[in-house]
KEKE-3310 file (N, C-alpha, C; in steps of 0.2 Angstrom, whole numbers, plus 5000, padded with zeros to 4 digits):
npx = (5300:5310:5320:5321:5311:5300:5301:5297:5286:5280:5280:5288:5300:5308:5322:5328:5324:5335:5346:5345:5344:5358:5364:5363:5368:5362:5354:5342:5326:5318:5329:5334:5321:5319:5333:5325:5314:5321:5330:5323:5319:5333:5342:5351:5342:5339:5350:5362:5369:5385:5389:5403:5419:5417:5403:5390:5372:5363:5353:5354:5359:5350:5339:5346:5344:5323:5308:5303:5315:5332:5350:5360:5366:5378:5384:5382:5374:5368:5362:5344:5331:5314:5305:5291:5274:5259:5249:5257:5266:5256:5254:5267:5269:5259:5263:5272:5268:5260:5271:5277:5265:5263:5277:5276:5264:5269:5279:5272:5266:5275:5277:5265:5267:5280:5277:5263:5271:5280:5270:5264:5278:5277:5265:5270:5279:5273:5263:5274:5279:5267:5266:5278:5275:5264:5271:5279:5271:5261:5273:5275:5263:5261:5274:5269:5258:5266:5271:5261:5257:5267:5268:5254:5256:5269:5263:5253:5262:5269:5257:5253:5262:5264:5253:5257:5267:5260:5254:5262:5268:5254:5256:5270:5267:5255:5262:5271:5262:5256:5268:5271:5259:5261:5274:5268:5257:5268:5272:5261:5255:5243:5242:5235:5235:5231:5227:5240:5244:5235:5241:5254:5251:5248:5256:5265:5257:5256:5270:5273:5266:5269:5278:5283:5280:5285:5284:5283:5278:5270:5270:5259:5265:5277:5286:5294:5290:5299:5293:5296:5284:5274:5266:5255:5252:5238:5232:5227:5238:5249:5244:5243:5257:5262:5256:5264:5275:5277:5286:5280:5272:5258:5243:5231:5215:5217:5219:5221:5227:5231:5241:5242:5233:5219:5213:5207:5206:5195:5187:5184:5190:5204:5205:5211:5222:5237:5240:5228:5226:5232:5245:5258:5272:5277:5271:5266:5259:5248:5246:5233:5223:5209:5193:5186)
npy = (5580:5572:5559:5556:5562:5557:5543:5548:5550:5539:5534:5529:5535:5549:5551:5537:5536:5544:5540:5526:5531:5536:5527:5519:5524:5534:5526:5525:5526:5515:5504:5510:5508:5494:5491:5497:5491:5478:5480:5485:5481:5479:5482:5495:5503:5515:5524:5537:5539:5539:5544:5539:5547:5564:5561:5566:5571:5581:5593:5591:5581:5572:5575:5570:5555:5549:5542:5544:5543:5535:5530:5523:5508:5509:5519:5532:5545:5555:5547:5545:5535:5535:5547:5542:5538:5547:5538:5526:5530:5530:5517:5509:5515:5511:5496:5498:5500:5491:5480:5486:5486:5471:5466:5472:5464:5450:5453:5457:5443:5435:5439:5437:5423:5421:5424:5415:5406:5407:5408:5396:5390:5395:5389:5376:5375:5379:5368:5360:5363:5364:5349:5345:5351:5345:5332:5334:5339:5328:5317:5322:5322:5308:5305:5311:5305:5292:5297:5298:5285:5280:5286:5283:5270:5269:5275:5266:5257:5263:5265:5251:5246:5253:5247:5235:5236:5242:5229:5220:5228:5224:5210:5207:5215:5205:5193:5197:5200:5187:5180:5186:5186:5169:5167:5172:5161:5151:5155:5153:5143:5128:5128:5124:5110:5112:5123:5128:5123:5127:5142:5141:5136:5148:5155:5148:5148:5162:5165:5157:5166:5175:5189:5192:5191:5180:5182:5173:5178:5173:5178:5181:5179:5172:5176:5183:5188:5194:5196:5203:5205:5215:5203:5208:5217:5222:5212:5219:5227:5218:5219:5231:5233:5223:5230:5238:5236:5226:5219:5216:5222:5221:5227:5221:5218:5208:5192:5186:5169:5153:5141:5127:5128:5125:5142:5157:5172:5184:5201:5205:5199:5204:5217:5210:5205:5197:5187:5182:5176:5166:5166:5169:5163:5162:5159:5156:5165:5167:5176:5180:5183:5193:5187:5195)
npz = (5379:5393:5396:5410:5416:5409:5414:5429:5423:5422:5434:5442:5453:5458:5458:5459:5445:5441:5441:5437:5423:5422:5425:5415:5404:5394:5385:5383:5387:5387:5390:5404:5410:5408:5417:5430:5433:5435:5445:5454:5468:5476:5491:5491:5482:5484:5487:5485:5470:5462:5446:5433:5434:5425:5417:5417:5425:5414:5407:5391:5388:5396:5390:5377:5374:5373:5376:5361:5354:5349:5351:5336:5337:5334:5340:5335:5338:5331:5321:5322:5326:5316:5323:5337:5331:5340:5345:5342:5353:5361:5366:5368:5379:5386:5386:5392:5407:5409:5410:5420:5431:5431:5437:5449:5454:5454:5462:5472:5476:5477:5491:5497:5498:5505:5518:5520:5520:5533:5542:5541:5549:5558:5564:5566:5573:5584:5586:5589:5600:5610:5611:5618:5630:5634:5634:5646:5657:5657:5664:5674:5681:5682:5690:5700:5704:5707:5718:5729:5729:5737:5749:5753:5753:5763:5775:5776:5780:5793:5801:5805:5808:5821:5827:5830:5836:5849:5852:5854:5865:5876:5874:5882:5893:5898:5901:5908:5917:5922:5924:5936:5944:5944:5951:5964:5967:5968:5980:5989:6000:5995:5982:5970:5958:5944:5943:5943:5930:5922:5919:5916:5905:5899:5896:5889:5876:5874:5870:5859:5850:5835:5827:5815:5796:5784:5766:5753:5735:5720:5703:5689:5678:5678:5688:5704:5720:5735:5752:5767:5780:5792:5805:5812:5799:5789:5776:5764:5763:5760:5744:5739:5741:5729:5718:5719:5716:5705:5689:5678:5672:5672:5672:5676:5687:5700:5713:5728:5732:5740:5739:5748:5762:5752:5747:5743:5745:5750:5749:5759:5768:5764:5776:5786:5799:5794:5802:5806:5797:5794:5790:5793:5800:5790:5772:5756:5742:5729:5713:5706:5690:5690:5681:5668)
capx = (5301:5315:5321:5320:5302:5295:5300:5294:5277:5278:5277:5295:5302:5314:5330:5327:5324:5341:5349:5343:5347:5365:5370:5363:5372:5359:5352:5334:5318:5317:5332:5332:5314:5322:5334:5322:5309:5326:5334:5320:5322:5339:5342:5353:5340:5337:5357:5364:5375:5391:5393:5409:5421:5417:5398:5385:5367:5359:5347:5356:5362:5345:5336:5350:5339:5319:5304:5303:5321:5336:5355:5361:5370:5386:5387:5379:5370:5367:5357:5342:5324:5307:5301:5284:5268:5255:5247:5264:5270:5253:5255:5275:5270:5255:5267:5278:5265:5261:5276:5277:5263:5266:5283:5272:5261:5276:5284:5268:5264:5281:5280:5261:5269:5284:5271:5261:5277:5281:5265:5265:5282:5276:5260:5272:5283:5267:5259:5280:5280:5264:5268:5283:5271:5259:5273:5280:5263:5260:5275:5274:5256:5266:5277:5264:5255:5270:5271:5255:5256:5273:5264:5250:5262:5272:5258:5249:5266:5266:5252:5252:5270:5260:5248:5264:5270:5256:5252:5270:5268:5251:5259:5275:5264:5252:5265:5275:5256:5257:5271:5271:5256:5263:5277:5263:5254:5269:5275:5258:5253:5240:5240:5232:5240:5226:5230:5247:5246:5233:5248:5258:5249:5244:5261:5266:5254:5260:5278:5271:5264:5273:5279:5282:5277:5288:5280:5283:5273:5270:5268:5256:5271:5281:5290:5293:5293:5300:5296:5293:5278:5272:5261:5249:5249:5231:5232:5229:5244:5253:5242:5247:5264:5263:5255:5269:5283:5279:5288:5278:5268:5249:5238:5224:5215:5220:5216:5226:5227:5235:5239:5243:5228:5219:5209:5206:5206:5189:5191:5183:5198:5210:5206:5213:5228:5242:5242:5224:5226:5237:5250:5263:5279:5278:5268:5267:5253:5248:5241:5230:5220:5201:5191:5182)
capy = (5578:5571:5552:5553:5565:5550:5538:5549:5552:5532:5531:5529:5540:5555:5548:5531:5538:5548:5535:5523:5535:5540:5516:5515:5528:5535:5520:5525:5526:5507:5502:5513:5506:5489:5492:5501:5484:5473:5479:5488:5476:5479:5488:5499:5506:5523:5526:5541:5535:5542:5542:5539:5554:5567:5560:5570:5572:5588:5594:5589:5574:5569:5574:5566:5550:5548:5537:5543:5541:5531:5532:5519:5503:5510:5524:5539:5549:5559:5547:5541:5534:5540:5551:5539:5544:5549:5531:5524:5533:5527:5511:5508:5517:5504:5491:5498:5502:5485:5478:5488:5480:5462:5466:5472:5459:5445:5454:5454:5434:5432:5441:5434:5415:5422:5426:5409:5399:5408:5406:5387:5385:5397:5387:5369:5375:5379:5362:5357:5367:5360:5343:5345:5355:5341:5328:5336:5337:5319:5317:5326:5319:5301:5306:5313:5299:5288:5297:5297:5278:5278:5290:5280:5265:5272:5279:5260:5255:5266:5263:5246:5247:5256:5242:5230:5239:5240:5221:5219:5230:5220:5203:5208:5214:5200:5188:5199:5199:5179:5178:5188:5179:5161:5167:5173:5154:5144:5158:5151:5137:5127:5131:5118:5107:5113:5132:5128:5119:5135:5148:5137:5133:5153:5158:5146:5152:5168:5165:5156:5171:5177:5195:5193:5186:5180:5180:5171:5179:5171:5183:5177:5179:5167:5181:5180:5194:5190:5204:5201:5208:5213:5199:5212:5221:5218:5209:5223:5230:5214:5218:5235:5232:5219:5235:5246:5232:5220:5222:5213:5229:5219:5232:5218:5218:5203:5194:5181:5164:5151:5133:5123:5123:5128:5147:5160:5174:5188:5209:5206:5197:5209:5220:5206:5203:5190:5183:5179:5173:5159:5167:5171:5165:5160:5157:5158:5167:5167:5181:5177:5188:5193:5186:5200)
capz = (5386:5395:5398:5416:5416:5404:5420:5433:5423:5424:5439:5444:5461:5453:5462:5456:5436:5439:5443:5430:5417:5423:5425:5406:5398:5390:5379:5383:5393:5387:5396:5411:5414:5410:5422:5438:5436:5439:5452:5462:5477:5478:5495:5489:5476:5484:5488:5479:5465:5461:5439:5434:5432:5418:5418:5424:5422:5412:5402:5386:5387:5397:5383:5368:5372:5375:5373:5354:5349:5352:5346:5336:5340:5331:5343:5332:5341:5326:5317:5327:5323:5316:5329:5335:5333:5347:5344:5346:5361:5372:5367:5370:5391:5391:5387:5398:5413:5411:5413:5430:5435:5430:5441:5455:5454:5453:5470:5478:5475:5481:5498:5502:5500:5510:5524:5521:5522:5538:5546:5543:5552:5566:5569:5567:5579:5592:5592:5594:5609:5613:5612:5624:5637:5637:5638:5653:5660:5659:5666:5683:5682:5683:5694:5707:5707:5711:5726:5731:5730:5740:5753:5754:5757:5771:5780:5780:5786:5801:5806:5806:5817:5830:5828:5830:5846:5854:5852:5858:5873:5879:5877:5887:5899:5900:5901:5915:5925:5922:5927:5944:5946:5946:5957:5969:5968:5972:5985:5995:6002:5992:5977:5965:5951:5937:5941:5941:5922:5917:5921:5911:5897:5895:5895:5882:5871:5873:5868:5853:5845:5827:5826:5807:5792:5779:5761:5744:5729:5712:5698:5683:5672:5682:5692:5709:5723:5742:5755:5776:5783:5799:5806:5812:5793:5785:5768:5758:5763:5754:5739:5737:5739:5725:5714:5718:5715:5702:5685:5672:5668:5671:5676:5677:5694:5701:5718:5730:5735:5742:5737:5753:5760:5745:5748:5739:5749:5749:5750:5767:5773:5765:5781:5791:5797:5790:5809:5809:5791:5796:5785:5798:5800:5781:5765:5750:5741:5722:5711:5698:5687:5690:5675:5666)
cpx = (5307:5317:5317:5314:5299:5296:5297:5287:5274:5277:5284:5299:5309:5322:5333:5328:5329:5345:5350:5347:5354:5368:5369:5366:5370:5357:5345:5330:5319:5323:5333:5326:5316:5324:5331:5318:5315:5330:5329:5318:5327:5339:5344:5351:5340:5345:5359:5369:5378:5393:5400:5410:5419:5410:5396:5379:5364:5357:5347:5358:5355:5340:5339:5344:5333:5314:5303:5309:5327:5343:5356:5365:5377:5387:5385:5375:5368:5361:5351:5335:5320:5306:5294:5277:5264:5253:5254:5267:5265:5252:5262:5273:5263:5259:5270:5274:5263:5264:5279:5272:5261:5271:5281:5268:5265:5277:5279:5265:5269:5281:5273:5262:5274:5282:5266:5265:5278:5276:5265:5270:5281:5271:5264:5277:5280:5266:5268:5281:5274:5262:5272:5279:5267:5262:5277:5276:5261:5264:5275:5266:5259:5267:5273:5260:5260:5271:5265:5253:5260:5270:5261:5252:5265:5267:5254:5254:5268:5263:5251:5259:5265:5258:5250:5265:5264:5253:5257:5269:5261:5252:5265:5270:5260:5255:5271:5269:5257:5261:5273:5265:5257:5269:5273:5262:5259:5272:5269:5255:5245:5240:5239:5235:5237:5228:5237:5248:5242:5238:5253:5257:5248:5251:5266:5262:5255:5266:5278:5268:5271:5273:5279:5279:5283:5284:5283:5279:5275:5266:5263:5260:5277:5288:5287:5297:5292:5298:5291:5291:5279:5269:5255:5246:5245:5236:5232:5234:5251:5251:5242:5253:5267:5260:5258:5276:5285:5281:5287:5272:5260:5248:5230:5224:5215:5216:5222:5225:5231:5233:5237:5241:5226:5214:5209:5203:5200:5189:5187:5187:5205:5211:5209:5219:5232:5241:5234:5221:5229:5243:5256:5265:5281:5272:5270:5259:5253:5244:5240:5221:5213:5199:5184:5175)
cpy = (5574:5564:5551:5557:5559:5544:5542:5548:5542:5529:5527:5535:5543:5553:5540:5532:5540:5542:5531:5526:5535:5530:5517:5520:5532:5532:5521:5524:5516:5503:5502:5509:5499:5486:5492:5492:5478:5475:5486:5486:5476:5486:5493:5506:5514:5527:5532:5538:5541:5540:5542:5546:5557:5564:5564:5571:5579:5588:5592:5583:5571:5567:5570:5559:5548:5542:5537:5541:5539:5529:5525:5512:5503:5517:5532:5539:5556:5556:5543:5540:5537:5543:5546:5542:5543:5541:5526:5525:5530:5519:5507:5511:5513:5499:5492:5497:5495:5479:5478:5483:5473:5460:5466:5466:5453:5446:5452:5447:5433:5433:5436:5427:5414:5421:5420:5403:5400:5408:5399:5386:5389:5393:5379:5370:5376:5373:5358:5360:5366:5352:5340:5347:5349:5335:5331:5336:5329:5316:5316:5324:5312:5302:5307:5308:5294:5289:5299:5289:5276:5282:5286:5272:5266:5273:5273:5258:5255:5265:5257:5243:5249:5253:5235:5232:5238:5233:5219:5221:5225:5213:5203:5209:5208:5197:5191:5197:5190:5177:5180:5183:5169:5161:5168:5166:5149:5149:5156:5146:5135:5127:5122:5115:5111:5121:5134:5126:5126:5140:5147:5138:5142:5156:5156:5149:5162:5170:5162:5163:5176:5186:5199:5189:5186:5179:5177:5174:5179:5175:5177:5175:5173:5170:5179:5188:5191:5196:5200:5207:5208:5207:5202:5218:5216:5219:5212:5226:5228:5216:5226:5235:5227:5225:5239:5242:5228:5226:5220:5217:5225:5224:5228:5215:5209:5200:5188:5175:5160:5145:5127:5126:5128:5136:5153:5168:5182:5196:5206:5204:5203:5216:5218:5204:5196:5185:5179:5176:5165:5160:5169:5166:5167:5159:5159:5160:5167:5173:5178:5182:5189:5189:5191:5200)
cpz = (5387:5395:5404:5418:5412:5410:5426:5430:5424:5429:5447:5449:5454:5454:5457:5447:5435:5437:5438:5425:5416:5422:5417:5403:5391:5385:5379:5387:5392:5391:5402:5415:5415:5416:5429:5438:5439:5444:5458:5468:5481:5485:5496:5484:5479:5487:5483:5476:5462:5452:5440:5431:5424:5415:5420:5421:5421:5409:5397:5384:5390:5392:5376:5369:5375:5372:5365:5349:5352:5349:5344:5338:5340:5336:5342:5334:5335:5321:5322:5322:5322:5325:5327:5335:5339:5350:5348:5355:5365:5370:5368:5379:5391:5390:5395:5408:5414:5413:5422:5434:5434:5437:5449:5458:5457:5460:5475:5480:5480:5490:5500:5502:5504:5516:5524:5526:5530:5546:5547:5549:5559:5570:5569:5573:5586:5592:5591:5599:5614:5615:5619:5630:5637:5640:5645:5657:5661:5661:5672:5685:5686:5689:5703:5708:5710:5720:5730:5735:5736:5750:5756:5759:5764:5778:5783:5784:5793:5806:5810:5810:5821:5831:5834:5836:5851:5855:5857:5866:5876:5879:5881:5892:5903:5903:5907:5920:5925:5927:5937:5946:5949:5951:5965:5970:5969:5977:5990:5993:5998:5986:5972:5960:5945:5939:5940:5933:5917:5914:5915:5904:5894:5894:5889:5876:5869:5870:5858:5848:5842:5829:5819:5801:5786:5771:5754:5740:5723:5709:5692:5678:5675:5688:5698:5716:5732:5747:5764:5779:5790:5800:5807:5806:5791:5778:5763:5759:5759:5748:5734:5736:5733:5719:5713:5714:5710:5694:5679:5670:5667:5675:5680:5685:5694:5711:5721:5731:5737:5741:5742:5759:5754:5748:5745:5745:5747:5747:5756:5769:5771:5770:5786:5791:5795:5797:5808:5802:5791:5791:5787:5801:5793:5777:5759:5745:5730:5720:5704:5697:5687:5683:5674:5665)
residu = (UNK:UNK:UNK:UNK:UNK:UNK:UNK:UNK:UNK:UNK:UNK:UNK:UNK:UNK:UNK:UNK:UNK:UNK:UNK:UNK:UNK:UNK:UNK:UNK:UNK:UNK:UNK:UNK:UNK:UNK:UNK:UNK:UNK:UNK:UNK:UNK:UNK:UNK:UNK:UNK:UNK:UNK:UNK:UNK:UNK:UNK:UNK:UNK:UNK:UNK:UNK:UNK:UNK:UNK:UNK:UNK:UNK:UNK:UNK:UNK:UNK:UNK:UNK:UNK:UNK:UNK:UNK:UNK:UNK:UNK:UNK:UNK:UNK:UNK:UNK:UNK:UNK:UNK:UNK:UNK:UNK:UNK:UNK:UNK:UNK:UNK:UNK:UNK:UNK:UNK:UNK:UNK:UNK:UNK:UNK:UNK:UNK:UNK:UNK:UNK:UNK:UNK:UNK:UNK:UNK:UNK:UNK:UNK:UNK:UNK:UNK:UNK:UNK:UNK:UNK:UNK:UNK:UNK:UNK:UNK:UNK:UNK:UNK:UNK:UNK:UNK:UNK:UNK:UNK:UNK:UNK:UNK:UNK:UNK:UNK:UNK:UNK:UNK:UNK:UNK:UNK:UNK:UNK:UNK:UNK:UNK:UNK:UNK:UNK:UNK:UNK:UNK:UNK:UNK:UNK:UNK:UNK:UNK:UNK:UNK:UNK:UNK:UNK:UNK:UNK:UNK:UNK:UNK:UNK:UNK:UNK:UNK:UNK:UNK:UNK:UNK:UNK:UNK:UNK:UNK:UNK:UNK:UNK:UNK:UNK:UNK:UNK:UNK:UNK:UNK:UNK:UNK:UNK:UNK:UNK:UNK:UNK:UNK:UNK:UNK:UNK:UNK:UNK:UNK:UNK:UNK:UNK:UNK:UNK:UNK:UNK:UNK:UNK:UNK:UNK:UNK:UNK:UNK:UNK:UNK:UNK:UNK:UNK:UNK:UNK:UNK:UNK:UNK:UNK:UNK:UNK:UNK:UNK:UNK:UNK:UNK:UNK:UNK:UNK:UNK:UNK:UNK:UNK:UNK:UNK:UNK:UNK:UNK:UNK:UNK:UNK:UNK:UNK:UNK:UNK:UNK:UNK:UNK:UNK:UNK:UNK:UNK:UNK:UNK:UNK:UNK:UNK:UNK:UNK:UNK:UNK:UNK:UNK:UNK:UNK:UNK:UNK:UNK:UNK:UNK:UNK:UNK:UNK:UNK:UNK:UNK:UNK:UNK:UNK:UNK:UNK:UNK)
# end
């Protein structure tokens, strides 16, 4: 039997065996086989190979060296080893078959921890691309509540101008009827001192009423925030404004009051306006923290 018939019947692709045979130069099944386990990875394995010139594989030269015999060290190809016996020969292709699969074995270790490793860094790259997806989410969560807050803001503003206006337009009026009025009362005869002093006194009072409110607020932190109100905006509308604006990052509910005089101000009153608080032209208001 041949060299390269002794690697196919091993198990070795007939291309692959030629091949082999034709790089070692004839030194043997045991080289060859050497050879095909090292370099059957290589991607080049099943390429045809080109011997050097005046080489070539044939029946003669395939058969000069096989599993049973092997040319010397020195070259002679004349003097070779015992022929081995039967025994022999299936113990040298279980060596060798084992060999192979050792090698096999060895390759496939390697590729299913290749395939581990790469599973690891595909599921660490998901929860880092789930990380990122939930910070951007909590984000735009943020974000959408700011303006919700700032919404809500505006919208009591609004309305609390229309409130303003219209208070406005009924004291000009009033205070136009007044005044037609007390032109009428001295344009006729009689008219009385004490209806003339009423006239009077209602029209001051009317001139006397605040349009604004100016506010001082003391932070718990010793901050300090300035902002002018309507006079007809309700007190909660100070007290959100103080939860959109302050910068000492307390979340604790908190409530308001005032030193001079002393009052502590209710959530019923914070439907009421600053005007009817006595908190208009000016004050100053304090915030201090619920107790839990």
């Amino acid at each position: 039997m041949s060299g390269v018939e002794t690697l196919v019947e091993m198990g070795f692709l007939r291309n692959r065996a030629e091949k082999a045979w034709l790089k070692m130069g004839d030194r043997g099944v045991q080289a060859a086989m050497e050879w095909l386990l090292e370099h059957n990875e290589d991607p080049d394995i099943d390429e045809p190979y080109q011997p050097p010139q005046g080489r070539t594989l044939t029946s003669e030269n395939e058969s000069s060296t096989s599993l049973d015999t092997q040319p010397s060290s020195q070259g002679d190809v004349a003097e070779a080893k015992p022929v081995l016996t039967e025994e022999e020969r299936e113990e040298r292709l279980k060596q060798i078959q084992e060999k192979i699969k050792q090698r096999r074995q060895e390759s496939e270790a390697e590729e299913k921890k290749r395939q581990i490793e790469a599973e690891i860094q595909r599921r660490k790259s998901g929860q880092d691309i789930s990380k990122i997806k939930a910070d951007i989410q909590w984000k735009e969560a943020q974000k959408q509540a700011e303006a919700r807050k700032r919404e809500k803001r505006e919208d009591m503003i609004a309305r609390q101008r229309v409130k303003e206006q219209i208070a406005m337009d009924r004291a000009e009026k009033l205070a136009r009827e007044e005044k037609e009025k007390q032109e009428r009362m001295q344009a006729s005869p009689g008219v009385s001192a004490s209806n003339t002093a009423t006239a009077a006194t209602s029209v001051t009072s009317i001139k006397k009423e605040h349009t604004h409110a100016r506010l001082q607020i003391r932070l718990p932190n010793g901050g300090t925030l300035v902002e002018k109100f309507s006079a007809k905006e309700q007190l909660s509308a100070v007290k959100l404004y103080i939860e959109l604006n302050r910068k000492d990052g307390d979340v604790t509910p908190f409530m308001l009051i005032t030193a001079f005089p002393k009052k502590r101000f209710t959530e019923e009153e914070m439907n009421m306006s600053l005007e009817s608080l006595d908190l208009a032209p000016s004050a100053v208001l304090t915030v201090v923290n619920k107790v839990q």
